[in-house]
N, C-alpha and C positions, 0 to 999 in steps of 0.2 A: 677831531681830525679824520678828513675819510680816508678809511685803509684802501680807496683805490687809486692815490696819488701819491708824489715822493713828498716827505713831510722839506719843508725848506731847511738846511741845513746848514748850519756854520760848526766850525771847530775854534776852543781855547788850548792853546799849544804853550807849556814851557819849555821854552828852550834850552833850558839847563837839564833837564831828565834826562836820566840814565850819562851824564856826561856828556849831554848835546847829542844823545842818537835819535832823541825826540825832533826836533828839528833836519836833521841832516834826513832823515828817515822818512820825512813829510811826503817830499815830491813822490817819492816810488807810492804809497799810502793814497795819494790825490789819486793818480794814476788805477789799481782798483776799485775807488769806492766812486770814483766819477766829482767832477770840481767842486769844491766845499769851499765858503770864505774862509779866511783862517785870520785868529788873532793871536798876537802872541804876547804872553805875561812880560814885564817887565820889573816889579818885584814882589814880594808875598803882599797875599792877598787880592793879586790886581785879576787873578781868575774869575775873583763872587763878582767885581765891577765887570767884566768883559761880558760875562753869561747875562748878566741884567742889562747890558746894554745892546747884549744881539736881541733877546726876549723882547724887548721895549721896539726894537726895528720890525718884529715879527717873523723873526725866527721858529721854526717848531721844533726843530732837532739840534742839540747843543753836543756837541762830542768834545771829551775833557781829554787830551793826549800828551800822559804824563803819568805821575807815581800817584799815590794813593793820597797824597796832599793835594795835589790838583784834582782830582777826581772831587773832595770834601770841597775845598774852594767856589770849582766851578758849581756843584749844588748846591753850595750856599748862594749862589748870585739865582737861583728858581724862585726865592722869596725876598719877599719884600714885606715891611711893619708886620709880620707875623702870617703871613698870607702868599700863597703861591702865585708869581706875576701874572703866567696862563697855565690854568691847572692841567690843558692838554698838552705841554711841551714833554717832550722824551729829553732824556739824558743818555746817550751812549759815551762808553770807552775804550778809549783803546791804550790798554797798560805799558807805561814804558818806566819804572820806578823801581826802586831800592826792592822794597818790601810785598808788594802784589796780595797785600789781605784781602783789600773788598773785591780783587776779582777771582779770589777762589772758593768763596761764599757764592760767586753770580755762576761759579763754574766755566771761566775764561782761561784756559791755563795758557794761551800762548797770545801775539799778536795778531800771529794768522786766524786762527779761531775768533779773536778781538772782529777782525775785519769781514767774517763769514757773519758773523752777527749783524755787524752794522746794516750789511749787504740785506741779511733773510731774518735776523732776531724779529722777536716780538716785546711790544712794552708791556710791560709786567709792571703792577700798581705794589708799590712796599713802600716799609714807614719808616720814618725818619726819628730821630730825637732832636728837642733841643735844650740846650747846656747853656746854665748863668753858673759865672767861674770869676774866680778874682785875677786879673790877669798878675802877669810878673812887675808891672809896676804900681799896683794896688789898687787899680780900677775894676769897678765890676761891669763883667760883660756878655755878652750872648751872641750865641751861634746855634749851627745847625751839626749833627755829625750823620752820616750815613750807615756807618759800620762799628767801629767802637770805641768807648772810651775806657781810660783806666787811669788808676794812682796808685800811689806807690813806688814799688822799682820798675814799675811799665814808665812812668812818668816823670823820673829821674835819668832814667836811659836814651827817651827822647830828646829834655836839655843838653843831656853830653853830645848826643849824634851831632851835633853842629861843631866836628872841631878841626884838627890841622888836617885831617884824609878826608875833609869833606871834596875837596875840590879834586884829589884823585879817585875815589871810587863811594857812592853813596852808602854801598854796603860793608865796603870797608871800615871804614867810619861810624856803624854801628853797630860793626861787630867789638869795635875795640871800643867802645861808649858801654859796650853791654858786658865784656869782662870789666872794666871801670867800675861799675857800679857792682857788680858781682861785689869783688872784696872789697866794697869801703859802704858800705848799704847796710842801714841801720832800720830795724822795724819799728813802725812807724801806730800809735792807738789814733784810732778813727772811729766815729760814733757813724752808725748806719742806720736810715729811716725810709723803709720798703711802702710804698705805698700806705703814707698819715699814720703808720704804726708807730708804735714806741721803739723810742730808738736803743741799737743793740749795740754794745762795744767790740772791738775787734783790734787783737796786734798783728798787723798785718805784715807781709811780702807785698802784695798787690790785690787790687781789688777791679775787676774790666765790668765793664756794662756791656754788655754786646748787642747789638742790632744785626748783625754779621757772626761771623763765629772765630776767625782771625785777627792773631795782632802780633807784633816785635817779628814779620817774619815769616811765620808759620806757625805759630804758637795754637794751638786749634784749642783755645781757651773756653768758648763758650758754644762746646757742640751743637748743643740742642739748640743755638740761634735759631731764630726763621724770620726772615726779612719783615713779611705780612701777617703778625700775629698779633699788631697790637702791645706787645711786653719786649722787653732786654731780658735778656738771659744774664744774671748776677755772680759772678766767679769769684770767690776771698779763699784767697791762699793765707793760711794763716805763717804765721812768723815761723822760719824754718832756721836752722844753722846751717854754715856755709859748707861743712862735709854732707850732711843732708841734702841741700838743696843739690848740690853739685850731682849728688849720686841720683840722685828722683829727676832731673831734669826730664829724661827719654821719656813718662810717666807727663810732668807737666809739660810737655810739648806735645804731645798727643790726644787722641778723641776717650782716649781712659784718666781726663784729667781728674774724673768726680769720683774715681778707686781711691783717690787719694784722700789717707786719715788726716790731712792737714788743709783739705780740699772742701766748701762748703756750695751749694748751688741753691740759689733762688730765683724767682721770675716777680718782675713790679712793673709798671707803666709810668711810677713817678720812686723819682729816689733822691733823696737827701744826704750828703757825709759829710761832716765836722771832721776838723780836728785841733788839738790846740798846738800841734806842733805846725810845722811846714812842709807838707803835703804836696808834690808834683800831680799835674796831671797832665796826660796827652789827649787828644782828641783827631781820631783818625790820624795819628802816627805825629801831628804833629804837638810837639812842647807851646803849651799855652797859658800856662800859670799854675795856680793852685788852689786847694779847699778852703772856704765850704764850696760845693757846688750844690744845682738843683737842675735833676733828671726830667723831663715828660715827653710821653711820646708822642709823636703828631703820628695818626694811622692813616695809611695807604695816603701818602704826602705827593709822592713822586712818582713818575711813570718813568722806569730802567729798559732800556733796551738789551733785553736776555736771551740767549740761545733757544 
């Protein structure tokens, strides 16, 4: 793509983010960044069909405007049978969601900033994973994540987020999913296989993959991420009690998560977990089934449009 033209540009817009301020929010958003097609979701999933089907028109610039579910959606629709549709398309975002992980990894903290990007960013090459997982009705399947995945009470907390405060406040809703699971959350034995090793046992709290460093929030689980390195940064909290956990939160919400004596860190490009119980997993924030899964990284997959 030559850098002395505007890349052609379309946006994937849910209209339900942030409570429909995704949408009401548009026209002022067109208005700075200058006329963009726009398509809008109609229900999960229909982001990966919309981004493949601007790509497939010839599109070069896909902006995903929405929470951190559309953000994964709309880059899952960049590939196709395992393979990128044009490897020079950009992905920009502009965050308007619950949880805002993957854009404090890209270093986005607002929408205004979102939009100074889109305007002056530059694409930035980073790597993706992709995830085979048993879905919730016992199908196996595959996708793509950008930022991170987890199991555990990460991926117990995301099936509850979908409940009666969904429809008044997104974060509402998982805040009260995430006390929920607090006291009724049983630790969970999971076998873990780091890049073809023998595999290790583990009674877990959660266990995050990160491609990004963020998840549940702010959770700055997996510091040491870095988008273009090739590996997931691997976080296993082992099995805590519930006055423990409760009092070490401020500790596992923070970049001193690996002080922690219950706290373990690894890095692998391919990762494996069983288990024989039932096992939730999310993937980029959203609830998608559960274990076994299988990890690998696809390196420098994607071109981000970053600050």
């Amino acid at each position: 793509m030559s850098p002395s033209r505007t890349p052609r540009t379309a946006a994937v817009i849910n209209p339900r983010a942030a409570n429909g301020r995704a949408a009401a929010s548009w026209p002022r958003i067109v208005e700075q960044i200058g006329l963009v097609e726009a398509l809008f979701t109609r229900h999960p999933h229909h982001a990966a069909t919309l981004a493949s089907q601007l790509l497939d028109e010839g599109f070069e610039r896909i902006l995903a405007v929405g929470g951190d579910g559309t953000i994964s959606e709309t880059m899952n629709g960049f590939f196709r049978e395992g393979r990128p549709i044009n490897p020079e398309a950009e992905l920009g975002i502009l965050p308007m969601g619950t949880g805002g992980d993957f854009q404090r990894t890209l270093g986005v903290p607002d929408l205004d900033t979102a939009v100074r990007v889109i305007l002056d960013g530059k694409p930035s090459t980073i790597d993706v994973a992709q995830i085979s997982y048993q879905s919730h009705a016992g199908v196996a399947e595959s996708r793509y994540f950008v930022n991170l995945t987890s199991f555990g009470m990460g991926g117990e907390v995301a099936v509850r987020a979908k409940n009666a405060l969904s429809g008044l406040s997104g974060k509402l809703a998982f805040m009260y999913a995430t006390v929920e699971v607090f006291f009724r959350y049983h630790a969970k034995t999971v076998e873990l296989s780091l890049d073809g090793g023998p595999a290790s046992t583990h009674r877990i709290l959660n266990v995050a993959l990160g491609n990004g460093r963020y998840h549940g929030g702010g959770m700055h689980v997996c510091p040491r991420a870095q988008l273009d390195d090739g590996m997931l940064d691997v976080t296993i909290i082992e099995a805590l009690g519930m006055f423990t956990l409760a009092k070490d939160l401020p500790v596992l919400y923070s970049e001193n998560i690996y002080k922690h004596s219950k706290v373990h860190h690894a890095r692998a490009s391919h990762i494996r977990a069983t288990s024989s119980a039932k096992v939730s997993i999310e993937v980029d924030g959203e609830a998608v089934g559960a274990l076994p899964i299988e990890v690998r990284v696809v390196p420098r997959a994607l071109k981000v449009l970053t600050p």
